[in-house]
Residue frames relative to the residue before (quaternion, step in Angstrom):
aa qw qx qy qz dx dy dz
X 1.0000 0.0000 0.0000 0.0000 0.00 0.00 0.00
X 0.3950 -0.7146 0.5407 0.2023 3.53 -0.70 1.31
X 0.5380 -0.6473 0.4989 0.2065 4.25 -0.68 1.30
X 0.7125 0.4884 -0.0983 0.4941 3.65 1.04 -1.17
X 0.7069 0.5042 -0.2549 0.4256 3.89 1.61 -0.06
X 0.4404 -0.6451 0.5788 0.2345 3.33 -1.34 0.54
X 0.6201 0.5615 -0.3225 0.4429 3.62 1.37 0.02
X 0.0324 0.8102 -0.5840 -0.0379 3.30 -0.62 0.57
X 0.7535 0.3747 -0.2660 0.4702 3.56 -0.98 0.87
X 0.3032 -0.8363 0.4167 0.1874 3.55 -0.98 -0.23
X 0.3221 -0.7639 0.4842 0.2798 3.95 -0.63 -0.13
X 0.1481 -0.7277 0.6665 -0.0658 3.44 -0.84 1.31
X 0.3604 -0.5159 0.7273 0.2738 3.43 -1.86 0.64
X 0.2893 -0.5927 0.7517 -0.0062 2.78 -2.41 0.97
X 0.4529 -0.6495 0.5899 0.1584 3.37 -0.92 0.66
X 0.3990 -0.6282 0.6244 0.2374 4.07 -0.30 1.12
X 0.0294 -0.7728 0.5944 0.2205 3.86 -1.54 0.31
X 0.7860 -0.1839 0.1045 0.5809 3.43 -1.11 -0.09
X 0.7637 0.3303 -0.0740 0.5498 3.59 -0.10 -1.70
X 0.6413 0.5235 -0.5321 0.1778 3.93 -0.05 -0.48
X 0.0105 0.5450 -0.7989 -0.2542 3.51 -1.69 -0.23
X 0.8422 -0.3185 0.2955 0.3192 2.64 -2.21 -0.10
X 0.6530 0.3390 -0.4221 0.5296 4.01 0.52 -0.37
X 0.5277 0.6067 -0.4794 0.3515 3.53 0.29 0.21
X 0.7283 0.3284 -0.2616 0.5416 3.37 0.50 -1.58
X 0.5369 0.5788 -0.4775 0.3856 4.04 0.93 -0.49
X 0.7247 0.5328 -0.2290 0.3721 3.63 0.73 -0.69
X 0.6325 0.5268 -0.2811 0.4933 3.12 1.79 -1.12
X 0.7192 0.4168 -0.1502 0.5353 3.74 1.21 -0.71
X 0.2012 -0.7836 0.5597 0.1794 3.78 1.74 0.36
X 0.4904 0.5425 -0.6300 0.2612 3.08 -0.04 1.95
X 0.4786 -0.7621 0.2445 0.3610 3.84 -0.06 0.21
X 0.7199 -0.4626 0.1880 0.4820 3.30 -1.51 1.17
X 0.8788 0.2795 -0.2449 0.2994 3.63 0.19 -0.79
X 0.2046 0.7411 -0.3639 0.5258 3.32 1.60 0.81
X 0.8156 0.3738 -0.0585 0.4377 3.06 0.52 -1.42
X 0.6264 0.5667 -0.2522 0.4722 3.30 1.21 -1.20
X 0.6406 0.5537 -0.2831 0.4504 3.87 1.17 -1.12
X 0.6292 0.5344 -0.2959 0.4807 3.43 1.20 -1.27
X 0.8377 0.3624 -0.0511 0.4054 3.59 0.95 -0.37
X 0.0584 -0.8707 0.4884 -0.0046 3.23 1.75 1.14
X 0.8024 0.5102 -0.0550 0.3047 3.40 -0.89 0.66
X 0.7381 0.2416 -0.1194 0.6185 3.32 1.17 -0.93
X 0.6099 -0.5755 0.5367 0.0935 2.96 -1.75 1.71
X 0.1335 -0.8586 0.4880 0.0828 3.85 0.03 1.88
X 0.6328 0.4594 -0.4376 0.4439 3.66 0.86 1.12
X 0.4605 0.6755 -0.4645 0.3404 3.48 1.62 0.34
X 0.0264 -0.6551 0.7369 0.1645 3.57 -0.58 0.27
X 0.0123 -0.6746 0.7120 -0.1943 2.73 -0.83 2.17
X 0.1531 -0.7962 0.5660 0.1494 3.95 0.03 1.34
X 0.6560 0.4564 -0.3526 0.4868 3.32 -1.38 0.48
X 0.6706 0.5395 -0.3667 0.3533 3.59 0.30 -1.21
X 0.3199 -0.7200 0.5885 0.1815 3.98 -0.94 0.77
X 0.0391 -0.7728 0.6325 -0.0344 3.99 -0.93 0.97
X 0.4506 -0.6021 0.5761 0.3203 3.33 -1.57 0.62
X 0.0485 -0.7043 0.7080 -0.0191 3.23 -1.46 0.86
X 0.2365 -0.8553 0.4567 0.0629 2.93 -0.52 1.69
X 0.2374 -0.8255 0.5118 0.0171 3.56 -0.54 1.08
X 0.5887 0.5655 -0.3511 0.4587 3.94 1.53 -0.17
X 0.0961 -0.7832 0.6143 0.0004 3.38 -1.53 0.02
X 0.3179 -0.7544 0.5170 0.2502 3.89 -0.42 0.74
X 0.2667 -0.7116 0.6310 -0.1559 2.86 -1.81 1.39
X 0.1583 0.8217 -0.4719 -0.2775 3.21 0.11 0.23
X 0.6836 -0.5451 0.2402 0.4217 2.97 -1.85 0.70
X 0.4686 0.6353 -0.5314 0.3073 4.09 0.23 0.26
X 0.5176 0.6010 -0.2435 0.5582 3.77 1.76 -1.40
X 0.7500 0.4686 -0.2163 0.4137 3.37 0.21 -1.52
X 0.6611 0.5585 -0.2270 0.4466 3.36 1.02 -0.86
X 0.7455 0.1394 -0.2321 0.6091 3.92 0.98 -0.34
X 0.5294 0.5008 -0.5774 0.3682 3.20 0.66 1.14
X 0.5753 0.5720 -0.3358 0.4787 3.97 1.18 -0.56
C-alpha cells in the first residue's frame, strides 16, 4: 500500500465458472453488484461464460486524512 494514496486495496482477475454469473462472483469476493458490473463494461451479468477472465475489484477510497489517524 502506497503511504501517499487515497486508494486502498487492489484489483485482481477471476476466472468465470461453469454455472457463475456476475452476482455470483460479486458475492464470492463480497463486493457489490454494481462494483462489479462497472469493473466489467460490457459484459452480459447472466452469461455463464466459463473460462472467461473478469476484473474484481478489491480497492476502496480513503482519504488520506482517515488513513492518517489510523497508522
Amino acid at each position: 500500500m502506497d503511504p501517499k494514496s487515497d486508494i486502498v486495496g487492489y484489483v485482481q482477475k477471476t476466472t468465470v465458472g461453469k454455472d457463475d454469473t456476475l452476482p455470483d462472483i460479486a458475492r464470492r469476493f463480497d463486493v457489490g453488484y454494481e462494483e462489479i458490473l462497472t469493473a466489467n463494461p460490457g459484459v452480459d451479468p447472466w452469461l455463464r461464460a466459463s473460462g472467461a477472465r473478469l476484473w474484481c475489484p478489491r480497492s476502496s477510497y480513503c482519504p488520506l486524512l482517515l488513513t492518517k489517524a489510523w497508522s
